[in-house]
Backbone as ProteinMPNN parsed JSONL, in Angstrom:
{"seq_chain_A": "XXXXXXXXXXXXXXXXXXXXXXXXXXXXXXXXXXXXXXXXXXXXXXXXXXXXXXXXXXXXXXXXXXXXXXXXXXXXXXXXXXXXXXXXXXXXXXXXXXXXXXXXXXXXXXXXXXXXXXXXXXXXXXXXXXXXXXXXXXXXXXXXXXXXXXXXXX", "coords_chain_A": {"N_chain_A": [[-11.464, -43.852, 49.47], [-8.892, -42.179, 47.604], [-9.397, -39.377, 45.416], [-9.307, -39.356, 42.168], [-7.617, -37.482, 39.959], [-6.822, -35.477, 36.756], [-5.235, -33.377, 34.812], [-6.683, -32.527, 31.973], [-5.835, -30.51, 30.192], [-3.053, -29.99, 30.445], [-2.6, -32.387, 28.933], [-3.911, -32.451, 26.83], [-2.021, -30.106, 25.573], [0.386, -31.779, 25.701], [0.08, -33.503, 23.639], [-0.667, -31.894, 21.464], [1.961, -30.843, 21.418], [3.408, -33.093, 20.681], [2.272, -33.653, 18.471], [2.747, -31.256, 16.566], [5.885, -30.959, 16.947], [6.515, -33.462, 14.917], [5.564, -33.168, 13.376], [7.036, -31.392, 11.893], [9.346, -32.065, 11.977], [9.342, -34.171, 10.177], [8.424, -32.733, 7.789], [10.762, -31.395, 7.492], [12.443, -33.572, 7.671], [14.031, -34.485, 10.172], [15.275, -36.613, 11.733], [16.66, -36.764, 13.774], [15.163, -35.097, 15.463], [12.459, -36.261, 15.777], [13.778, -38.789, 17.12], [14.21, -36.908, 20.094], [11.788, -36.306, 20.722], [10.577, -39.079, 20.838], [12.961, -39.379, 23.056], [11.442, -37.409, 25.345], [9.042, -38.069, 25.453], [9.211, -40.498, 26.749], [10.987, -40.686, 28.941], [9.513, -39.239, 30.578], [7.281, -40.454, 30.627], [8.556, -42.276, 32.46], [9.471, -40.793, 34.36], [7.404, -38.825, 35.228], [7.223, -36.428, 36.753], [9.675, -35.358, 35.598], [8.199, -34.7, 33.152], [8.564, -32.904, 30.177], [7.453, -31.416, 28.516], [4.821, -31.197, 29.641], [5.512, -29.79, 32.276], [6.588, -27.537, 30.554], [3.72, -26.387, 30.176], [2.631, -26.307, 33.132], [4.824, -24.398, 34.206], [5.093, -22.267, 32.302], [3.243, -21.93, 30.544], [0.299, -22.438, 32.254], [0.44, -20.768, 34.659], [0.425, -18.11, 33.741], [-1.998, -17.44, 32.699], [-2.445, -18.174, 29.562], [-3.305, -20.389, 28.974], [-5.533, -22.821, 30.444], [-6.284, -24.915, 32.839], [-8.027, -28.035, 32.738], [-9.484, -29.494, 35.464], [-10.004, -32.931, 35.475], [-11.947, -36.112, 37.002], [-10.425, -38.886, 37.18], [-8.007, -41.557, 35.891], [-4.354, -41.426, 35.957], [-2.553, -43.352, 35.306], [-3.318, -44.975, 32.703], [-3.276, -42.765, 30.733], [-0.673, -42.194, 31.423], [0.751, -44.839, 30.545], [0.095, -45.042, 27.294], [1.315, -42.702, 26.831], [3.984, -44.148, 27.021], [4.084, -45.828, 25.559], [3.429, -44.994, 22.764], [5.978, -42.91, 22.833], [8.205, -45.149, 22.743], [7.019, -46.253, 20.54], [7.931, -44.332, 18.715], [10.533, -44.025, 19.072], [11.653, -46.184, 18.281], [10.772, -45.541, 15.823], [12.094, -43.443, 15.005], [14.633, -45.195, 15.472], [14.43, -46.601, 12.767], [14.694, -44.719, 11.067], [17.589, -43.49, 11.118], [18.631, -45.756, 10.497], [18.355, -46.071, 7.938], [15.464, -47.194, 7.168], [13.8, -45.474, 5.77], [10.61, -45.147, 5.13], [9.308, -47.255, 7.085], [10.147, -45.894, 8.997], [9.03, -43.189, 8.741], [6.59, -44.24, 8.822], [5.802, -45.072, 11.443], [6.237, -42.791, 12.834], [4.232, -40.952, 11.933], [2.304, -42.525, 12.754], [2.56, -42.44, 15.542], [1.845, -39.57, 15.293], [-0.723, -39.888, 14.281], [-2.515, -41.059, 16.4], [-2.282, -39.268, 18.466], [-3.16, -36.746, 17.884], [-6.014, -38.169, 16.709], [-6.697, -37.93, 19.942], [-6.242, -35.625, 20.881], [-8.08, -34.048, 18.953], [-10.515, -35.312, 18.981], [-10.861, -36.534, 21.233], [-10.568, -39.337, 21.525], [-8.224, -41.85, 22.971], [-6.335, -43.927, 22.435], [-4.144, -45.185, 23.413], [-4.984, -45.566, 26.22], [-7.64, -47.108, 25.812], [-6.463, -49.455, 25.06], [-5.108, -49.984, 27.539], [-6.741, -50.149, 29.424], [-7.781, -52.749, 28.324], [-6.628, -54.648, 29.066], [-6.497, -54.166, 31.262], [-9.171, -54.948, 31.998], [-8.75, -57.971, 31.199], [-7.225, -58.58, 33.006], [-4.226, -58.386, 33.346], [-1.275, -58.406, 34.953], [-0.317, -55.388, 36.368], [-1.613, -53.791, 35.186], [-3.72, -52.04, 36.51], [-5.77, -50.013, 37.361], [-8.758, -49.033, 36.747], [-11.735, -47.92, 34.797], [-13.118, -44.867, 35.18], [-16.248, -42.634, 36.032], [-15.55, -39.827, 34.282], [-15.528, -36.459, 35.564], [-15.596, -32.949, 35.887], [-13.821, -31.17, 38.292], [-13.634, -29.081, 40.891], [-11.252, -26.244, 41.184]], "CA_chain_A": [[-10.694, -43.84, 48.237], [-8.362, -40.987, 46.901], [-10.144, -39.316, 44.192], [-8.387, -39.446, 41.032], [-7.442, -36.387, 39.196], [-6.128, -35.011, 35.965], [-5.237, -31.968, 34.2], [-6.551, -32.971, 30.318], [-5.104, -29.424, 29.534], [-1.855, -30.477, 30.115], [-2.755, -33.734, 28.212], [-3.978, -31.845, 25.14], [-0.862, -29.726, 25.463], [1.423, -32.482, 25.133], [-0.5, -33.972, 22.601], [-0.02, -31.098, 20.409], [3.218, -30.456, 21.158], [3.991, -34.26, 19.731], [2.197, -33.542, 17.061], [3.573, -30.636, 16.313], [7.697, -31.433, 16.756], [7.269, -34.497, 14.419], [5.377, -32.783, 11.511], [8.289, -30.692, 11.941], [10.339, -33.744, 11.719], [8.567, -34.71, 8.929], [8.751, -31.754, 7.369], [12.356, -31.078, 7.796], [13.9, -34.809, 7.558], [14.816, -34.049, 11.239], [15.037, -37.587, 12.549], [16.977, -36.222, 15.178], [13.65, -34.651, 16.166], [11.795, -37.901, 16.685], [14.379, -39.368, 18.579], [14.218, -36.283, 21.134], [10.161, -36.275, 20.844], [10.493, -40.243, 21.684], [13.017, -39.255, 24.669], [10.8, -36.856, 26.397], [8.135, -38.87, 26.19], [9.738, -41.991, 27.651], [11.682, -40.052, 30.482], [7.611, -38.492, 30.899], [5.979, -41.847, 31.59], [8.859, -43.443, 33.262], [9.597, -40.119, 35.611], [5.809, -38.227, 35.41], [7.469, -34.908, 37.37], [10.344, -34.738, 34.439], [7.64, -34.603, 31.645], [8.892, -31.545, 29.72], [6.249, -30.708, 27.903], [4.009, -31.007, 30.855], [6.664, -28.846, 32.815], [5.86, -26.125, 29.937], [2.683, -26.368, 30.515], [2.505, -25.935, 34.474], [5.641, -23.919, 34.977], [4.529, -21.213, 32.131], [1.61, -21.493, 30.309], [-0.537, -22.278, 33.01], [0.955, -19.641, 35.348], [0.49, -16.871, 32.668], [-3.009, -18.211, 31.731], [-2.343, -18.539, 28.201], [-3.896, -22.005, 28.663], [-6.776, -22.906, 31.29], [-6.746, -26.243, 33.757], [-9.523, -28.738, 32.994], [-9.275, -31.078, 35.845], [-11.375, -34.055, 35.697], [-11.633, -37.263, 37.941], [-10.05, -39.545, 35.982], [-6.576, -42.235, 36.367], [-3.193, -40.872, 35.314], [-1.745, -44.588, 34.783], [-3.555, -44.824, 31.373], [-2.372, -41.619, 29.934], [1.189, -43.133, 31.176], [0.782, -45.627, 29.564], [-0.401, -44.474, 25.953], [2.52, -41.985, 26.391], [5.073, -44.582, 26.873], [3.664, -46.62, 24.253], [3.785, -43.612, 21.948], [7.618, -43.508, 22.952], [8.182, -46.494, 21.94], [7.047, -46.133, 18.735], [8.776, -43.069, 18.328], [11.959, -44.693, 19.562], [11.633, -47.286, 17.155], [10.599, -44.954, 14.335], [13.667, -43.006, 14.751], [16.136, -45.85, 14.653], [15.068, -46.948, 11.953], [15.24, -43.417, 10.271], [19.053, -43.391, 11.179], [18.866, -47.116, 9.678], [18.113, -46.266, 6.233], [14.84, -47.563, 6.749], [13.065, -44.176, 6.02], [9.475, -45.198, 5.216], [9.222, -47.609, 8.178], [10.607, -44.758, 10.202], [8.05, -42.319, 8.843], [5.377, -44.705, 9.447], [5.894, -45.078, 12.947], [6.094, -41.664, 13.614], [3.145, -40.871, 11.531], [1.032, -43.477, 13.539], [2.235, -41.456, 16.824], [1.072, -38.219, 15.136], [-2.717, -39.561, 13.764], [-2.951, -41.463, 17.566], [-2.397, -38.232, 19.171], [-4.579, -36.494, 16.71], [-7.222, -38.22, 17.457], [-6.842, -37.904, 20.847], [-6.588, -34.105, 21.038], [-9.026, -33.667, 18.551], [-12.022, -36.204, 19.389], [-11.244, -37.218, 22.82], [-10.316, -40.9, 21.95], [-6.996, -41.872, 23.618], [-5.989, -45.217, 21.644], [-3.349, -46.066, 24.204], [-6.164, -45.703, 27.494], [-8.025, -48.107, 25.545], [-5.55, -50.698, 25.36], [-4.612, -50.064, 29.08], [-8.418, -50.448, 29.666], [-8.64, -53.779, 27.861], [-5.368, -55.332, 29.48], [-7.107, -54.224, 33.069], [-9.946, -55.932, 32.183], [-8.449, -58.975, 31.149], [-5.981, -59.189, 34.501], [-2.773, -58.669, 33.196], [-0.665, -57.933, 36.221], [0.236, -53.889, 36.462], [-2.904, -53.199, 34.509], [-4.902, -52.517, 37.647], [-6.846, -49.221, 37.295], [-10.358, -49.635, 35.864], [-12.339, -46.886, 34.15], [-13.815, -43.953, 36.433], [-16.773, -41.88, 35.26], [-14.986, -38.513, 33.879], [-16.47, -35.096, 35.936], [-14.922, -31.97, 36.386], [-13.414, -31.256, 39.748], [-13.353, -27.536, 41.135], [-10.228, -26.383, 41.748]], "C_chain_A": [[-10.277, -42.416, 47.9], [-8.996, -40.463, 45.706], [-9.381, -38.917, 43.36], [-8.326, -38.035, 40.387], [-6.535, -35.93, 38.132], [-6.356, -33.924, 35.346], [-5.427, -32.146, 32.513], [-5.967, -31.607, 29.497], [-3.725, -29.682, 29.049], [-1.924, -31.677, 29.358], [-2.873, -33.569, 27.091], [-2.451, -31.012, 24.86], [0.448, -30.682, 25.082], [1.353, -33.622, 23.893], [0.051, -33.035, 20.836], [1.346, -30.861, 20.575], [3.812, -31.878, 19.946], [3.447, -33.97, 18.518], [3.171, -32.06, 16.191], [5.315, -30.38, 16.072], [7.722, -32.291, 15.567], [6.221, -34.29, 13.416], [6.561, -32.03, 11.329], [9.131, -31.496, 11.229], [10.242, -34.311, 10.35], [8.882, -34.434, 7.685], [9.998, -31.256, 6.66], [13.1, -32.501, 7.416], [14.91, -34.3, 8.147], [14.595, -35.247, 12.052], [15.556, -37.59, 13.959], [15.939, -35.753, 16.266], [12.704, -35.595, 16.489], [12.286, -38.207, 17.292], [14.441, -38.563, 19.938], [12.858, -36.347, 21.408], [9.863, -37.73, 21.748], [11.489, -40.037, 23.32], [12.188, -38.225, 25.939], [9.639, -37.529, 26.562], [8.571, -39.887, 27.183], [10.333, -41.555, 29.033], [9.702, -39.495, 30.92], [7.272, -39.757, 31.671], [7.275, -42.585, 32.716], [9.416, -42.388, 34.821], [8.567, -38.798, 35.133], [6.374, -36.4, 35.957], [8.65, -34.435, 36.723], [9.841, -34.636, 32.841], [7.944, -32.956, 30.799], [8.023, -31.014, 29.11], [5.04, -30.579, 28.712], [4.624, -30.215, 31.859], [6.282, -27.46, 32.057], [4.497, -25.238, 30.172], [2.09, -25.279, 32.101], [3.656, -24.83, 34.941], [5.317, -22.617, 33.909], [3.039, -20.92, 31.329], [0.517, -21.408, 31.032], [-0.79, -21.096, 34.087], [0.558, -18.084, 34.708], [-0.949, -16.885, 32.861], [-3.5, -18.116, 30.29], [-3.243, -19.778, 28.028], [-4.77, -22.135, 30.436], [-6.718, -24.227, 31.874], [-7.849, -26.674, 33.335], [-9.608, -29.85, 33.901], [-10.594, -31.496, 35.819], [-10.884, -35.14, 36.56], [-11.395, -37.958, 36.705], [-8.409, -40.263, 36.294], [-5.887, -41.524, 35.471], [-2.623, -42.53, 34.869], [-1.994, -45.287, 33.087], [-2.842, -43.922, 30.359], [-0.815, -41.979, 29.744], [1.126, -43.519, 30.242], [1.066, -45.716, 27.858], [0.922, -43.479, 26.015], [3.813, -42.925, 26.363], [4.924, -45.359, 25.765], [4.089, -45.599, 22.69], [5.633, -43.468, 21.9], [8.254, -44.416, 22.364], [8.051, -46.413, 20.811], [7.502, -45.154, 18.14], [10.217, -42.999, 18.298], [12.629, -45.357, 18.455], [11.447, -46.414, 15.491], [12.382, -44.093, 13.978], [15.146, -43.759, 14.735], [16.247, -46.243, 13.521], [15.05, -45.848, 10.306], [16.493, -43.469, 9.932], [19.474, -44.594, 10.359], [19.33, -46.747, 8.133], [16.864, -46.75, 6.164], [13.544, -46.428, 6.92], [11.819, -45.051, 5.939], [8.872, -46.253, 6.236], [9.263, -46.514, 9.518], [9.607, -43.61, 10.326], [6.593, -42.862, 8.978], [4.908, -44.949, 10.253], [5.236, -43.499, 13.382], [4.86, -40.885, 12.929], [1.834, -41.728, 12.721], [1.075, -42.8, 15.213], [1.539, -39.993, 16.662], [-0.888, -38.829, 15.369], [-3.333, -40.098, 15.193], [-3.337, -40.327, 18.234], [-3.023, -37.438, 18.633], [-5.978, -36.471, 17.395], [-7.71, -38.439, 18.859], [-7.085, -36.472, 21.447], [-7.55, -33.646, 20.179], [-10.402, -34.23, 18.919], [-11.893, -36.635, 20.218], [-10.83, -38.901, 22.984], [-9.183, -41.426, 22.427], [-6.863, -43.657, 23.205], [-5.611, -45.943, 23.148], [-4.148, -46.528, 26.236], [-6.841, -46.932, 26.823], [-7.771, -49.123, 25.406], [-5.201, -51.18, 26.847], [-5.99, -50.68, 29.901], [-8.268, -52.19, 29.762], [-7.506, -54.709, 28.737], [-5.993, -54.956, 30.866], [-7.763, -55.148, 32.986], [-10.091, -57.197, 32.032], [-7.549, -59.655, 32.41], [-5.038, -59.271, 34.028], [-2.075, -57.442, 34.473], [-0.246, -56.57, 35.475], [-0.544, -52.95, 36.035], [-4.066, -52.884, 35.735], [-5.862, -50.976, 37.599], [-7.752, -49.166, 36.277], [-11.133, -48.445, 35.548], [-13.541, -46.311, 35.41], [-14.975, -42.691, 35.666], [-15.591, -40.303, 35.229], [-15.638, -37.402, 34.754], [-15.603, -34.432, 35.616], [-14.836, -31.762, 37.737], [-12.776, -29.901, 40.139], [-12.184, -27.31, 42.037], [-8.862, -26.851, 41.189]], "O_chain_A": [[-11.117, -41.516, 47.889], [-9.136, -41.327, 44.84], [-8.621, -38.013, 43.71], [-9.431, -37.494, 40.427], [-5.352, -35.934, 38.47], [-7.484, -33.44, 35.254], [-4.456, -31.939, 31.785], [-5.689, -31.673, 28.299], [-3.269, -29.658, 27.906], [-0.76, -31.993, 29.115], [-2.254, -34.2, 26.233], [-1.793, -31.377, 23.886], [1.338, -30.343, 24.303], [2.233, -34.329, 23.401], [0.663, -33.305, 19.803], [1.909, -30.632, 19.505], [4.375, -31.763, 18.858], [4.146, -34.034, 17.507], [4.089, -32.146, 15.376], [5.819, -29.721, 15.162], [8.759, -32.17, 14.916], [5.98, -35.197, 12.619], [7.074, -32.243, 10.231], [9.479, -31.481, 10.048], [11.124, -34.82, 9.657], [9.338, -35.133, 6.78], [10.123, -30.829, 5.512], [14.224, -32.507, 6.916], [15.982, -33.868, 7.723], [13.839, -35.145, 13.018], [15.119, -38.159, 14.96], [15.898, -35.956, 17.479], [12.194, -35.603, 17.609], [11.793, -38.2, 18.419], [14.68, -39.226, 20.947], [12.671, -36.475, 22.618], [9.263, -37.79, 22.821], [11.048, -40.368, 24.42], [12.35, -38.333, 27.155], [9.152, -37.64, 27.688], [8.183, -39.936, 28.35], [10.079, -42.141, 30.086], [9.131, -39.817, 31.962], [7.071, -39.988, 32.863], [6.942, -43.319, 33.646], [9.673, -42.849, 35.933], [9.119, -37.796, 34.676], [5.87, -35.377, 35.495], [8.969, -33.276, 36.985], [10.487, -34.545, 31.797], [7.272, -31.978, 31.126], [7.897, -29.806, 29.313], [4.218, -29.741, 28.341], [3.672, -29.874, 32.56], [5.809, -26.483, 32.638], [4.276, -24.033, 30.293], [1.512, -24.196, 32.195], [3.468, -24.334, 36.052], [5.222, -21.603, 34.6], [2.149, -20.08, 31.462], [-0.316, -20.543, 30.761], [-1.885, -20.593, 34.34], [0.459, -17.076, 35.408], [-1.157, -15.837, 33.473], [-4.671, -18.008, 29.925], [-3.816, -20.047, 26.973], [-4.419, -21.459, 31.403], [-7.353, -24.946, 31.103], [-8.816, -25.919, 33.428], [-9.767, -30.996, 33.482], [-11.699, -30.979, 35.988], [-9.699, -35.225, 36.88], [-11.89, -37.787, 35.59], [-7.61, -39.552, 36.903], [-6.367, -41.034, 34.449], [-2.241, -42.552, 33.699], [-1.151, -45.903, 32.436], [-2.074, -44.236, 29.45], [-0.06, -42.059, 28.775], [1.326, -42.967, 29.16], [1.999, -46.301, 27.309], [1.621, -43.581, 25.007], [4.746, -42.504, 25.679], [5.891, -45.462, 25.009], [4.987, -45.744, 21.861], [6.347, -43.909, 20.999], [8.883, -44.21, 21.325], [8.988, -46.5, 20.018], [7.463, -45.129, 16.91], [10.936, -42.195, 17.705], [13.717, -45.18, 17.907], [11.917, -46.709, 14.392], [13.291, -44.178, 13.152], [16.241, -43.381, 14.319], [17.322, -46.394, 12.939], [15.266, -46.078, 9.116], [16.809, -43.5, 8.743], [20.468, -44.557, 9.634], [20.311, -47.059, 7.457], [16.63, -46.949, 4.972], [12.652, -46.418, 7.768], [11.876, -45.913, 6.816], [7.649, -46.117, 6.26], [8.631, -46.426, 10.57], [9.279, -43.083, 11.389], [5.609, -42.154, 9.192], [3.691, -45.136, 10.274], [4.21, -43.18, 13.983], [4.492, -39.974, 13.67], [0.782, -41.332, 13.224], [0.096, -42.656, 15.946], [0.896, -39.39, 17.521], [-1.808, -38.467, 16.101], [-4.5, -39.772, 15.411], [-4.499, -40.2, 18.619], [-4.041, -37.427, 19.324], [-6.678, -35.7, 18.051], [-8.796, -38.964, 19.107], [-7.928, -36.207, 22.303], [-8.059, -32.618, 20.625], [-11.338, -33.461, 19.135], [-12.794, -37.438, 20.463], [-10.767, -39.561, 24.021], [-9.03, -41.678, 21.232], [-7.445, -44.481, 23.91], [-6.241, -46.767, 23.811], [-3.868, -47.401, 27.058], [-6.53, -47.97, 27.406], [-8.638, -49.984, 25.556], [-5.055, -52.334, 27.252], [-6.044, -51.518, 30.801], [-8.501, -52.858, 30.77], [-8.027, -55.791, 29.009], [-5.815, -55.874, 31.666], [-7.474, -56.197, 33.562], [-11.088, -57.792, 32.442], [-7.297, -60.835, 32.657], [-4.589, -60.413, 34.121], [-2.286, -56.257, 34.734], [0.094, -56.538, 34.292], [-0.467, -51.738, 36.24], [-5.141, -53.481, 35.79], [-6.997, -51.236, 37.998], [-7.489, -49.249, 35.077], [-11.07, -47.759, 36.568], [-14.354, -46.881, 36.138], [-14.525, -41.92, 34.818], [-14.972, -39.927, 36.224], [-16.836, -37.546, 34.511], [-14.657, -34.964, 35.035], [-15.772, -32.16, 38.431], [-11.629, -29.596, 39.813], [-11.984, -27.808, 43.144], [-7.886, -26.939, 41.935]]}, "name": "protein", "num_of_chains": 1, "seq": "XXXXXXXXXXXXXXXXXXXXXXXXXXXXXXXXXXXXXXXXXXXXXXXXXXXXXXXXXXXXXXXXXXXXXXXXXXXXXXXXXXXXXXXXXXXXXXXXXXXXXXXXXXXXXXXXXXXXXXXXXXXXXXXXXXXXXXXXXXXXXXXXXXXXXXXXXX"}
């Protein structure tokens, strides 16, 4: 078996960045800014080597070392996941910003901030846990199954 690997640096990194753009957003009554926050995610999970904020990450912060690699063993198809999901609701929050239906719109994109939140702050990753529970039930595409976490030198 291939041993699984991820960079949770870059994972916290794009964590904060979402949070960060769409208090902005927030902030500002820059719905324009959600809808670009929801397209980089969604281009992210659905092409993984055009994630832009993971691109920042590896092409200068990491390079510099402003910011530090933590790989661990661990599936990337979860994290997808939870990021396209996130998308999605970011997608959705921002149309219906443009709608007229502001407090729908800021409740969306609120619920992608406090997800990611508590994912960069306490480690819990909402949308892994869903991906989890949909493995373990057998829904076709759901097929990677929870791997103890290490660190992995290197």
């Amino acid at each position: 078996m291939v041993e699984r690997r991820v960079d949770h640096t870059a994972l916290k990194f794009n964590q904060a960045s979402i949070i960060t753009l769409n208090l902005l957003a927030f902030v500002f009554n820059l719905p324009a800014l959600v809808a670009f926050v929801a397209l980089v995610m969604l281009v992210g999970t659905a092409f993984p080597a055009a994630a832009l904020f993971q691109q920042i990450y590896f092409r200068i912060l990491k390079p510099r070392g402003w910011l530090r690699p933590r790989v661990l063993t661990d599936n990337p198809e979860p994290h997808r996941f939870a990021q396209g999901l996130g998308g999605i609701f970011l997608a959705l929050g921002a149309a219906a910003l443009f709608l007229g239906y502001t407090p729908i719109g800021w409740a969306l994109a609120w619920l992608v901030i406090v997800l990611a939140a508590l994912n960069l702050f306490f480690g819990f990753c909402a949308g892994c846990f869903v991906y989890y529970q949909l493995s373990r039930l057998g829904v076709p595409g759901f097929t990677a199954r929870p791997i103890e976490r290490r660190e992995v030198e290197g």
